[in-house]
C-alpha positions as YAML, in Angstrom:
chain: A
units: angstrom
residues:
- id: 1
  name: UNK
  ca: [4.70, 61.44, -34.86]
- id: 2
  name: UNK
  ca: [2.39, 64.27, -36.14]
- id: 3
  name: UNK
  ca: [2.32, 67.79, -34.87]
- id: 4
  name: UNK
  ca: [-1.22, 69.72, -33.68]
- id: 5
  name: UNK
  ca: [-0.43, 70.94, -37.31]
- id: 6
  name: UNK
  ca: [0.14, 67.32, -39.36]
- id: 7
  name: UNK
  ca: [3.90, 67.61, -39.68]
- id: 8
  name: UNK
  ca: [6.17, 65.36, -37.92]
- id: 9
  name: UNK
  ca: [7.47, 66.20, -34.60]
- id: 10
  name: UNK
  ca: [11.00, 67.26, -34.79]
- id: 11
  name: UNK
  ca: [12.89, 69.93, -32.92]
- id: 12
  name: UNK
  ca: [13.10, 69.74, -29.22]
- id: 13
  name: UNK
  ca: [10.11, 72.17, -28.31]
- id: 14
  name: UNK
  ca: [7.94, 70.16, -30.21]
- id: 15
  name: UNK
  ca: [8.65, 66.70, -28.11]
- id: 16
  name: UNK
  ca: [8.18, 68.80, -25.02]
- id: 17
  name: UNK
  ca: [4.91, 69.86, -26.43]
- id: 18
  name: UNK
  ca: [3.87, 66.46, -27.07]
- id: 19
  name: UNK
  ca: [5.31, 65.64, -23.46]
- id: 20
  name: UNK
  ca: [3.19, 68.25, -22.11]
- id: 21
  name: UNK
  ca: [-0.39, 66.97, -24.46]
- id: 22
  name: UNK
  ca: [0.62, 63.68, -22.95]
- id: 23
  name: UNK
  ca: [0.13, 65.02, -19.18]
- id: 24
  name: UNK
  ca: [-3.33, 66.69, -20.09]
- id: 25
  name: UNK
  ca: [-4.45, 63.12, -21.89]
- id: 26
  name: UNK
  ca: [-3.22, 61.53, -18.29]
- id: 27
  name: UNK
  ca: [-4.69, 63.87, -16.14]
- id: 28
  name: UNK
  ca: [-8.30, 63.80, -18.40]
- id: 29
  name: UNK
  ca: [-8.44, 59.64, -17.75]
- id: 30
  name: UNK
  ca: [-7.16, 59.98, -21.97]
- id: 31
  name: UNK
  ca: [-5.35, 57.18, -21.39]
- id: 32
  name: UNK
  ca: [-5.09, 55.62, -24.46]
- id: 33
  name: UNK
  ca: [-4.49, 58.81, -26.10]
- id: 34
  name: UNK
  ca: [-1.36, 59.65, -23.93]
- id: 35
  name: UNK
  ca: [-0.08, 55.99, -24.49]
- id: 36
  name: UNK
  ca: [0.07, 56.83, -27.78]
- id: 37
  name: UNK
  ca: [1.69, 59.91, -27.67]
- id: 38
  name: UNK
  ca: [4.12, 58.55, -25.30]
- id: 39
  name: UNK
  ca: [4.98, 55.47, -27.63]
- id: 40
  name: UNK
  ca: [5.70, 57.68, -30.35]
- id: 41
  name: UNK
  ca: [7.94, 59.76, -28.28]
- id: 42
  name: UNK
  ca: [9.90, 56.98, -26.84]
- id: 43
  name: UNK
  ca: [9.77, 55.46, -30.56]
- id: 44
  name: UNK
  ca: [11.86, 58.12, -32.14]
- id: 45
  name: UNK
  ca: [13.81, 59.01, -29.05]
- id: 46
  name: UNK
  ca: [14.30, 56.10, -26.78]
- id: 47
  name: UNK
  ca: [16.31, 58.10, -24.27]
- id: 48
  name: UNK
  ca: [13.74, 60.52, -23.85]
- id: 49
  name: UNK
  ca: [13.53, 60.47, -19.75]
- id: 50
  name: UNK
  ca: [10.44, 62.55, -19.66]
- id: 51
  name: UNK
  ca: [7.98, 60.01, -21.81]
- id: 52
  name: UNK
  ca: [9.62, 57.17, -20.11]
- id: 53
  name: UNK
  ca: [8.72, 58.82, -16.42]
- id: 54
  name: UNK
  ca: [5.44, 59.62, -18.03]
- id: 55
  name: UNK
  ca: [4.78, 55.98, -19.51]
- id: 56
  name: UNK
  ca: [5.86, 55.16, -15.96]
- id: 57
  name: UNK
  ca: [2.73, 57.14, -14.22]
- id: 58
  name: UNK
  ca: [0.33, 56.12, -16.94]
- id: 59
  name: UNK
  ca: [1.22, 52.44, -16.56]
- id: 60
  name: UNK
  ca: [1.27, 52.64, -12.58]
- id: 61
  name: UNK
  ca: [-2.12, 54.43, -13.06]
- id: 62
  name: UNK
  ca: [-3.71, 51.79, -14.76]
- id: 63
  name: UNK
  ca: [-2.71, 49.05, -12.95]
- id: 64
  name: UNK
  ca: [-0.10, 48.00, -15.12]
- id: 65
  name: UNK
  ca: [2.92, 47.67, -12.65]
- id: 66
  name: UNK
  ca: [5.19, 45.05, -14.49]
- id: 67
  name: UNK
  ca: [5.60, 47.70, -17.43]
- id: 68
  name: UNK
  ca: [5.30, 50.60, -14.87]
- id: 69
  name: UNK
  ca: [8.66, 49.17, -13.38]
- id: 70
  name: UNK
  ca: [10.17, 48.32, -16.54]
- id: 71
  name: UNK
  ca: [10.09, 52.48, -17.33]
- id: 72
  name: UNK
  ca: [11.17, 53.49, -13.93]
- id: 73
  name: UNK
  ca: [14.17, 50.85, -14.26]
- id: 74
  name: UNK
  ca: [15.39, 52.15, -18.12]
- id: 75
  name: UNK
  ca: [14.52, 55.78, -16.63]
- id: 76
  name: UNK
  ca: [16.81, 54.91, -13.94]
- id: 77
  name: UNK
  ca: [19.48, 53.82, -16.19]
- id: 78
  name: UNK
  ca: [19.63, 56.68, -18.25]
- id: 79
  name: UNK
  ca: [19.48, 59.12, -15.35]
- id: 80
  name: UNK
  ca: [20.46, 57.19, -11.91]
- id: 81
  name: UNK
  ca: [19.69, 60.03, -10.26]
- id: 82
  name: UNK
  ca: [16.07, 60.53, -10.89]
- id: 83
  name: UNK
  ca: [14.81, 60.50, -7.20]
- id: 84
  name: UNK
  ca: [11.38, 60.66, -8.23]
- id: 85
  name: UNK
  ca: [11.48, 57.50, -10.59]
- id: 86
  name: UNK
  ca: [13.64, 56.19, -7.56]
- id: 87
  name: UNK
  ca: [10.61, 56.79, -5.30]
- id: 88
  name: UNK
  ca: [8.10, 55.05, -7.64]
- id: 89
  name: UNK
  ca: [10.17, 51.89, -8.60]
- id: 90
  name: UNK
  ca: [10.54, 51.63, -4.51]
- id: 91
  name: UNK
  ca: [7.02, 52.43, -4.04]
- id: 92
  name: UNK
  ca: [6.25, 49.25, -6.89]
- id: 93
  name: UNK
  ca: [8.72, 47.01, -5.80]
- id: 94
  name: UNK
  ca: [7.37, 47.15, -2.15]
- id: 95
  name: UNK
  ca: [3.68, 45.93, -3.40]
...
């Protein structure tokens, strides 16, 4: 994954960065864009609970509920305690 400045996203603040691009992308209908991002993310750092909860949102956004649940539930399973995820797997499973 590439940096604002070409190099590969590695420390910690940059992942949080790209977290962070990722919410503008969402919140700007860049959905594609954030998918992306996200992908990457989750690519290099599978336990990343932020770009999974993220993914989540995008993927409930877009109508995409099968895969929106499939990120709440590994969310869930890396941090059980995640009330909001919690609240939108409910919130899926009830529709």
């Amino acid at each position: 994954m590439k940096g604002e400045n070409g190099n590969a996203i590695s420390s910690e603040m940059d992942k949080k960065e790209a977290i962070e691009m990722a919410k503008f992308y969402i919140v700007s209908g860049q959905y594609s864009r954030a998918k992306e991002l996200l992908h990457d993310i989750i690519s290099k750092d599978p336990d990343n609970t932020d770009a999974l909860f993220n993914l989540g949102i995008l993927y409930e956004l877009t109508n995409d509920l099968d895969r929106a649940i499939d990120m709440f539930r590994n969310l869930l399973e890396l941090d059980p305690e995640n009330r909001e995820a919690e609240r939108h797997l409910s919130k899926l499973l009830e529709m």
